[in-house]
N, C-alpha and C positions, 0 to 999 in steps of 0.2 A: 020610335025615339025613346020613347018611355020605359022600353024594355031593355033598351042597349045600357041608360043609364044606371036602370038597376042592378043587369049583370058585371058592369064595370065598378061598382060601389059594392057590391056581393067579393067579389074577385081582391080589391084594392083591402078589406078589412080583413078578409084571409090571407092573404099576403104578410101582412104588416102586423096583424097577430101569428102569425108563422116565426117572421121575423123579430119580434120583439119577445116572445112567450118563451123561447128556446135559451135554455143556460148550457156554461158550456160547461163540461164532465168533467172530472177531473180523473186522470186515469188512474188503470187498475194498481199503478205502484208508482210511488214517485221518489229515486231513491239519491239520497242525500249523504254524503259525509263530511264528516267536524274532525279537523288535525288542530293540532297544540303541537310545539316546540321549541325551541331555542333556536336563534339566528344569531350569526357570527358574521362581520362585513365589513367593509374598509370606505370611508368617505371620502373623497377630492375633490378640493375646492381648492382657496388660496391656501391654506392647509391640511393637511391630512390626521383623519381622525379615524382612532379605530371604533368600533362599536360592537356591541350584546344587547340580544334582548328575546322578547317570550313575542311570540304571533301565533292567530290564534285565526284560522280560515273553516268559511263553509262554502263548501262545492256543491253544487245542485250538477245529478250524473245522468244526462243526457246524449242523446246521440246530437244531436240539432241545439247549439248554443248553451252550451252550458258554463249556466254563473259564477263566478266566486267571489266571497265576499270575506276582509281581513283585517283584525284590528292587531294593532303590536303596539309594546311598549319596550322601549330602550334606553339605552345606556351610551355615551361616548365620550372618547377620552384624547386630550389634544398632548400629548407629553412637551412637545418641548414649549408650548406655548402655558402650561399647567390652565387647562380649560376645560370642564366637563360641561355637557349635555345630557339634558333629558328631554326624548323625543316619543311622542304619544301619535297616533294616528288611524287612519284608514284608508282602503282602497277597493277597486271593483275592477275586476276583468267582466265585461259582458259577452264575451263569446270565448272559443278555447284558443284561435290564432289571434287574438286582439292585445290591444296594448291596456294596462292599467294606470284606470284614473283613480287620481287620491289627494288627501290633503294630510298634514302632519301642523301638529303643536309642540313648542318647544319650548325647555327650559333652559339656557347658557349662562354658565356662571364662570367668573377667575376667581374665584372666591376671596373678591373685593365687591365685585357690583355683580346683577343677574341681569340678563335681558331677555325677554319674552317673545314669541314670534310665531306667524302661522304662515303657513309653507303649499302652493297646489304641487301636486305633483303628477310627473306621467313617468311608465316605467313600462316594460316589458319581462315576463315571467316564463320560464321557460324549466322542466324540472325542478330542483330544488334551487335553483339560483334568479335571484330579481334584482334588473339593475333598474335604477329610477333616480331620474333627473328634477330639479326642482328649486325656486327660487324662494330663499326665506325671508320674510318682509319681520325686521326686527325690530322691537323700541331703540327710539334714540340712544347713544352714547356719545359723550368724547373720548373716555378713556381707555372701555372696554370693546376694540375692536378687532382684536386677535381672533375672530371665526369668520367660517363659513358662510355666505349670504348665497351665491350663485355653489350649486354642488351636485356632483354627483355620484351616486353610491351603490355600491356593488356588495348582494348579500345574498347566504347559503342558510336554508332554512334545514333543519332536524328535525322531522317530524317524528315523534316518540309516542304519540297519542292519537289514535286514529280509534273514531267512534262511525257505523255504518247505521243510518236509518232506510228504513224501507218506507215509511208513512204508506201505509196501503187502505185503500180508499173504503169510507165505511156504507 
């Protein structure tokens, strides 16, 4: 009995230092790239707003779930309601056929009052075009109600800046 005990206390701290002691590798290359460019796109909601802006994405380049991750800053423009926005945010595809999650901040002015607002959004990415739906939760108004609250918007990225890392493992 006294021998079984030992071998099974011998056995269980080899084990468990096997499994605890072991880091995992990071392999021989992990290769990444960083695009920048201009995106041009069309809003619909209760009205229609054109938009511009700079996005700016890092893609981790993997065979098996590869990340990206994207901030943009834009521009929109409501003509006949004379309504501009300024839309800030972020997003994340966690694999390459999935959908993107994200949030946006925002600034809407008639250039009598501004009203402030943040936005979740989901969207789907596909080449250079990302359409993404989302609901923007805005400060109070009475007067300035001429935008978008429920929308959805459809945009064409240019990517003009494309940086390639290798990070190779030291």
């Amino acid at each position: 009995m006294y021998r079984l005990s030992v071998f099974v206390l011998i056995i269980s701290i080899m084990v468990s230092g096997g499994a605890f002691g072991q880091k995992k590798k990071k392999p021989l290359i992990d290769p990444s790239v960083k695009k920048l460019g201009p995106y041009f796109g069309i809003q619909q909601g209760r009205y229609t707003v054109g938009e511009i802006g700079m996005e700016f994405q890092h893609k981790d380049i993997r065979l098996k779930k590869p990340k990206t991750n994207a901030f943009h800053l834009g521009f929109g423009y409501n003509i006949p309601n004379n309504s501009l926005q300024i839309n800030g945010g972020y997003w994340h595809k966690p694999s390459r056929f999935d959908l993107t999650y994200g949030a946006d901040i925002c600034m809407r002015s008639d250039f009598e009052e501004e009203r402030f607002g943040i936005s979740p959004v989901v969207g789907y990415k596909i080449f250079g075009f990302h359409i993404r739906a989302g609901y923007m939760f805005l400060t109070p108004s009475d007067t300035f109600i001429a935008t978008n609250t429920l929308f959805v918007n459809l945009r064409f990225t240019l990517v003009n800046n494309r940086d390639f890392d290798w990070n190779k493992r030291k």
